[in-house]
N, C-alpha and C positions, 0 to 999 in steps of 0.2 A: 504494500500500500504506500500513496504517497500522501504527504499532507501540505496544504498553501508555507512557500518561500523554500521547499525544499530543489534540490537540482538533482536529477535525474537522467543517467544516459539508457539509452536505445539503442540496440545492437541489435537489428535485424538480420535474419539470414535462414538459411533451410536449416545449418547445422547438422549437414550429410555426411560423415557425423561429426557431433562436438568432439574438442580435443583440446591440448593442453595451448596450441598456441591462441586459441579463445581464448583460454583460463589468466592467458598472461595479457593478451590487451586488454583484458577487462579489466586486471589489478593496475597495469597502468595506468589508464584510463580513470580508475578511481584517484590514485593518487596522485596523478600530473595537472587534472582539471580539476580536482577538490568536488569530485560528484557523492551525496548522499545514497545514492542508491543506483544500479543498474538493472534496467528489463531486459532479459535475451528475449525476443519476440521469435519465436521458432516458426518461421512460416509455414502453409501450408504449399505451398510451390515457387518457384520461380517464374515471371510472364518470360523473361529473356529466354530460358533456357529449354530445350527438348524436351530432354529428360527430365522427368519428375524424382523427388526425393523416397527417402524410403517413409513408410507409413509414421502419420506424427508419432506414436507412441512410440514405439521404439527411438524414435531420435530424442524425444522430450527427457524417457527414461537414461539414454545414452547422457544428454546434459546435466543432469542433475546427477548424474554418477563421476563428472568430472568436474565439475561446478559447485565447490563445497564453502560458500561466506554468507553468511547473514544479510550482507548489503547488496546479494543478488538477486533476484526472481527470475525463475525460470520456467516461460510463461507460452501459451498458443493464444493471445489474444486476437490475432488477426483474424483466428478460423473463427473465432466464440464473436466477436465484431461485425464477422463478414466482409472483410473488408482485404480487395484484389492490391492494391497501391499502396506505396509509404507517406503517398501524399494524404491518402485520406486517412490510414490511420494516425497519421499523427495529428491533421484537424480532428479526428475524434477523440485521441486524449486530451488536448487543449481543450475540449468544451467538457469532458468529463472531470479533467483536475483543473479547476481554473484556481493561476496562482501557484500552481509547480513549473518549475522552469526545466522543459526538457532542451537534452544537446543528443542530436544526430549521431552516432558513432558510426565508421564505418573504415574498413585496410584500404589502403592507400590502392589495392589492385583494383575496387570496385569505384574509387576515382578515374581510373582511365576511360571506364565505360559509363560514368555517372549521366548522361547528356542523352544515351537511350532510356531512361528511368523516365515513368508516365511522370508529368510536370515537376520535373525537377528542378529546376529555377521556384517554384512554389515551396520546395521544401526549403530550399535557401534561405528564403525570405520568410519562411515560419518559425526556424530554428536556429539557432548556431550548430557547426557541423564541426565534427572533431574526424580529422582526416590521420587514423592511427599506420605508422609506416610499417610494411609489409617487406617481406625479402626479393628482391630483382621490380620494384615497381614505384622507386623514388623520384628519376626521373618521367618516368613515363605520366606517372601521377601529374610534377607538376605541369607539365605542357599540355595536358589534357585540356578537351572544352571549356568544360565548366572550371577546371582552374584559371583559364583566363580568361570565361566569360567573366570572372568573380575577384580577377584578383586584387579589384582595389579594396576589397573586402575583407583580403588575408589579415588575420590578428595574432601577430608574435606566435608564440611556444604552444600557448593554449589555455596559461595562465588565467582565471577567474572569465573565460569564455563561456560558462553557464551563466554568467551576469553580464553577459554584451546584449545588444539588443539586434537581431538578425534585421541585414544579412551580416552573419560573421562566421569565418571559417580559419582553421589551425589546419597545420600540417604539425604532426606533435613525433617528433623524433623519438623511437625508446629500442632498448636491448631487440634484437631481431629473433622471431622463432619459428624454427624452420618449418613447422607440421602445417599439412595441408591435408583439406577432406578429400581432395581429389586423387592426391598420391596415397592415403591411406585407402579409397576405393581401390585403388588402381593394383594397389598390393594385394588384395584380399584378405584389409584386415578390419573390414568392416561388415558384419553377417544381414545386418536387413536389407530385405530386399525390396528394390522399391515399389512404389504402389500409387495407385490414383490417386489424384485431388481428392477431399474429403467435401461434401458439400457444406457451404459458408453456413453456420446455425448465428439467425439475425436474433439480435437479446430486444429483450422483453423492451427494457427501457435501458438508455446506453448505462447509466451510471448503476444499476441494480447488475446489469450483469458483468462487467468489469470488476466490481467489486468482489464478484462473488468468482469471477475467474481467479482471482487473486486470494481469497481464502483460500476454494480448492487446490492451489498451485504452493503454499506454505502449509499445506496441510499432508500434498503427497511424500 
């Protein structure tokens, strides 16, 4: 849960599957930007990508077996919201938590392709964006679109970026770690196997079922 003035990041992604180098942009993350709380938002699919993920449960249960800090939530709000975009999920926790300050997280590799993302100049402008550095994608990152559609926008280290007022974006330098969901697929060291989309369950009322996603989710 969060409550009014707290700062909170968002780390969206399939999580196909989580692993340790999550585990460590998210402690940096907390400690480089001074964030209260982190949501891993476990998607139910990717719109970019072919392939689908493997079934939530199994990826949800995989996070939360790698994912072990009180200042996390490890959460499928998307599926329980209904909601396809990161643009509208994140207008729906704004009108849900009004008065928490959330900041965008996201590896520096999903920078180079940020500018296919459904209205992503919209997330810009709703959020400050923490652009955490990934292994072989520092350059590429910053020459990317949306880095220079935005770069008069860049704000230092990343320092008190939950308290800018968007558009504002960090590129936040930290220890590099190698793991990747792709290379660990690719190994055969991940056993679920993937599965359709789940269909979007819309809540009752936004704010009755978010809340109640979020007991269930510190409850499992």
């Amino acid at each position: 849960m969060a409550t009014r003035g707290m700062v909170v990041g968002l780390l969206g992604g399939s999580f196909d599957p989580a692993h340790g180098g999550h585990v460590h942009i998210t402690r940096e993350a907390i400690k480089r930007l001074g964030l209260d709380r982190v949501w891993w938002l476990v998607t139910p699919g990717n719109p970019l990508k072919v392939r689908q993920p493997a079934p939530m449960a199994d990826r949800l249960a995989q996070a939360r077996g790698v994912m072990d800090d009180p200042r996390v939530e490890i959460t499928d709000l998307e599926a329980r919201l209904g909601t396809r975009y990161t643009a509208e999920t994140i207008a729906r926790l704004q009108a849900i938590y009004p008065g928490v300050r959330f900041v965008w997280l996201m590896g520096a590799d999903n920078l180079v392709q940020f500018h296919r993302w459904e209205r992503w100049r919209d997330i810009l402008r709703a959020v400050p964006v923490a652009v955490l550095a990934r292994p072989g994608s520092g350059v590429s990152a910053r020459l990317s679109v949306a880095a220079r559609a935005f770069r008069v926008y860049q704000s230092g280290r990343g320092e008190g970026l939950g308290h800018r007022r968007p558009p504002a974006w960090a590129f936040v330098n930290l220890p590099l770690h190698p793991a990747s969901s792709s290379e660990i697929r690719a190994r055969g060291g991940w056993r679920a196997e993937a599965g359709p989309l789940p269909p979007p369950r819309l809540p009752r009322t936004p704010r009755e079922d978010v809340s109640t996603a979020m007991k269930e989710d510190a409850q499992a």
